[in-house]
C-alpha positions as CSV (number, residue, x, y, z in Angstrom):
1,X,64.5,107.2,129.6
2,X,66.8,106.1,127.3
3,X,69.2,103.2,127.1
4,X,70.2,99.9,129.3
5,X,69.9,102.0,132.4
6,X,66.3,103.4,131.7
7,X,64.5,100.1,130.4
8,X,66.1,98.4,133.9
9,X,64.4,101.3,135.8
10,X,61.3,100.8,133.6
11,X,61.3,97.1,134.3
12,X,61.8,97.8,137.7
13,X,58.8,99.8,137.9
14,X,56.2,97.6,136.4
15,X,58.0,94.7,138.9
16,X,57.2,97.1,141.8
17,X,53.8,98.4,140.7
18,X,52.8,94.2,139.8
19,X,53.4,93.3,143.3
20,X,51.9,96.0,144.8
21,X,48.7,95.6,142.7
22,X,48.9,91.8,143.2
23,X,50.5,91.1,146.2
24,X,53.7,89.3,143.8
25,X,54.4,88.1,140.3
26,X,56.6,90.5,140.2
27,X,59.4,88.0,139.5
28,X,57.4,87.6,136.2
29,X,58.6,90.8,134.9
30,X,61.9,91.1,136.5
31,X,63.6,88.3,135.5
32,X,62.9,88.6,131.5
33,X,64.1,91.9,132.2
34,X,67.1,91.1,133.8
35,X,68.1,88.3,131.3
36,X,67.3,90.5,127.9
37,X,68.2,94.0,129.4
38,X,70.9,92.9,131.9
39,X,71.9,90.0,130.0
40,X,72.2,87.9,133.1
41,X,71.8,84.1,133.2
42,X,69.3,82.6,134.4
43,X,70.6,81.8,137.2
44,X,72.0,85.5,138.5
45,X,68.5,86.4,137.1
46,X,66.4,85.0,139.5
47,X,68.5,85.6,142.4
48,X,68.7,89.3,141.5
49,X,64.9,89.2,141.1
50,X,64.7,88.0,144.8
51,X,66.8,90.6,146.0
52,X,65.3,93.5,144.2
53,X,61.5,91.7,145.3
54,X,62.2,92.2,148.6
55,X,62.2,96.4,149.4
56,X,58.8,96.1,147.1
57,X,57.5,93.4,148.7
58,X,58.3,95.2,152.4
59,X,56.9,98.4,151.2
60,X,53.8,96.7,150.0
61,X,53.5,95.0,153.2
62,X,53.7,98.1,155.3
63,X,51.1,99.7,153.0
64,X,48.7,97.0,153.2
65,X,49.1,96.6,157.2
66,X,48.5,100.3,157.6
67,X,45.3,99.6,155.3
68,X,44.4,96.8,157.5
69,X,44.6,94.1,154.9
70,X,46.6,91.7,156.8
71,X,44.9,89.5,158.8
72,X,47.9,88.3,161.3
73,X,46.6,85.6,162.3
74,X,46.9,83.9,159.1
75,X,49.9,86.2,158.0
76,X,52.6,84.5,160.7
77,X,51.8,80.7,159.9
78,X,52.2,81.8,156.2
79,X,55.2,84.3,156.5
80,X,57.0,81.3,158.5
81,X,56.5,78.9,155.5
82,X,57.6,81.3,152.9
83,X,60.7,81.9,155.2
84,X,61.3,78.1,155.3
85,X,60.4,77.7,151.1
86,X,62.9,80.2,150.5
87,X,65.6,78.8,152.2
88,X,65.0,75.6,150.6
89,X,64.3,77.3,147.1
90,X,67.2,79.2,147.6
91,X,69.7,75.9,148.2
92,X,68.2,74.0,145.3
93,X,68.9,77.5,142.9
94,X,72.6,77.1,143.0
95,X,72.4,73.1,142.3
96,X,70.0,72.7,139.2
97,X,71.1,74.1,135.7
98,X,69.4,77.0,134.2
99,X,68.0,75.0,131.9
100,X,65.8,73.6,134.5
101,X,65.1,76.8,136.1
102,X,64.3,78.6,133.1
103,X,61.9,75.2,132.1
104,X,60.1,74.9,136.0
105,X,60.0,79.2,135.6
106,X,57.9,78.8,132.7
107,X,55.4,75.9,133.4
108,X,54.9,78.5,136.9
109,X,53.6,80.7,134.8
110,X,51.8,78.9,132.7
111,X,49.9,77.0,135.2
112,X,49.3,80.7,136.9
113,X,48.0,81.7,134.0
114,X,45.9,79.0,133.4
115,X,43.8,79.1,137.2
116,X,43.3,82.8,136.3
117,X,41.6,82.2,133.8
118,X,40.0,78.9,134.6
């Protein structure tokens, strides 16, 4: 594939195959991506990342209940709290600058990065 178009279908893939494999992070691929390939701010960046997480992150779901991976009773209290963080996230997206996003984005991924390790 060749181009703008391929490398965001590229990207896209690795996003999609990260979270399947890890169950997320694929907002760790996506939104480099979409800044330096789609040359979107920061700010469009990770709200497109959000929206494109979502069919993976449904499809990954479905897999692993099929699989019986999910253990509901821990799922709902979880899935209610991610519902409630997003919101919340969400809100405070449109009121910091990118700066900030792009700096709290990083030390994320850092400190993930670290507790794999450590």
């Amino acid at each position: 594939m060749r181009g703008k178009t391929g490398k965001l279908i590229l990207g896209g893939a690795a996003t999609g195959a990260a979270n399947g494999l890890f169950g997320g992070g694929g907002g760790m691929i996506v939104v480099p991506v979409l800044e330096r390939v789609g040359k979107l701010s920061a700010l469009s960046a990770h709200a497109t990342a959000i929206a494109v997480i979502l069919p993976a992150s449904l499809v990954s779901a479905i897999v692993y209940l099929w699989y019986g991976l999910i253990p509901l009773q821990t799922f709902v209290p979880v899935a209610l709290g991610v519902l409630l963080g997003g919101v919340l996230g969400a809100k405070l997206l449109s009121r910091i600058s990118a700066r900030a996003v792009t700096f709290i984005f990083a030390a994320f991924m850092l400190i993930a990065g670290i507790k794999m390790v450590i």
